[in-house]
N, C-alpha and C positions, 0 to 999 in steps of 0.2 A: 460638149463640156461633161466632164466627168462628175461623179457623185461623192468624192472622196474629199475631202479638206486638209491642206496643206497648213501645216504647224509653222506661223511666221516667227523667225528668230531674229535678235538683234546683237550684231557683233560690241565688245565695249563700246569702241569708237563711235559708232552710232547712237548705243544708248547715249554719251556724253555730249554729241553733237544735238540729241535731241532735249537735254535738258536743260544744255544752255537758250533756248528758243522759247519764245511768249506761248502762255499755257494754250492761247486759242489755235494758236500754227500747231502745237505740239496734237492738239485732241484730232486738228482738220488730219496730222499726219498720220497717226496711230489710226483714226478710222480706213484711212489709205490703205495704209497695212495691212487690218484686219479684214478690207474686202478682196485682198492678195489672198489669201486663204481658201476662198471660196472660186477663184479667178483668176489665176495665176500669170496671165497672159491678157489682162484687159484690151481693148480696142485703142485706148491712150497708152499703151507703155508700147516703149520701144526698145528695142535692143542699140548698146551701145554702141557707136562703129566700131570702140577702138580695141572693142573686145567681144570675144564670142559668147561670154558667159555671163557677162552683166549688162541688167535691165535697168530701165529707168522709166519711173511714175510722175508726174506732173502734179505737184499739188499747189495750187497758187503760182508763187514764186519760190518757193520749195519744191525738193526733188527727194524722193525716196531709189536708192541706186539698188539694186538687188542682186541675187545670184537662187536659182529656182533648180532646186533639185530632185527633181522630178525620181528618183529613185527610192531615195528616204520619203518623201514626199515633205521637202521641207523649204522654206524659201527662208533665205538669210537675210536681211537688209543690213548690209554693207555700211553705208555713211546716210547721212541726210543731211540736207543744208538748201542754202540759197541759192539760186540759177546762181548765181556769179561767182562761185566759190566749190562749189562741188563737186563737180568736175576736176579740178586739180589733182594730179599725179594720183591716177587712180591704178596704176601700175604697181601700186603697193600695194594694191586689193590682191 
């Protein structure tokens, strides 16, 4: 692991999907987040099949979707939401 900390960014959409959410899922997700910075590749995240560039964090029943750009040294988080719903048409990512 590297000694450098990645600056976690939030696309609109994300911030919006994450303010619509109860403040205790919103604090569990943002902590999420904030340990991406340090971690960029946890032992829990996985790479999405349906694509080569977006990750995905486990938080509860919430899911933080990412894109980790390892050059800027910056991870974007893409959407958050529910297992049942977040995954949807992520081809517009």
């Amino acid at each position: 692991m590297s000694d450098r900390r990645y600056s976690v960014e939030f696309t609109n959409q994300a911030r919006k999907q994450l303010a619509r959410l109860d403040g205790t899922v919103q604090a569990r997700l943002l902590k999420a987040a904030a340990l991406l910075s340090v971690q960029p590749r946890p032992p829990a995240a996985r790479r999405l099949a349906s694509s080569s560039e977006l990750w995905r964090v486990r938080v509860g029943d919430h899911r933080l979707i990412y894109r980790i750009d390892d050059g800027n040294v910056v991870i974007v988080v893409a959407r958050v939401g529910h297992r049942s719903t977040v995954y949807r048409r992520l081809e517009d990512l």
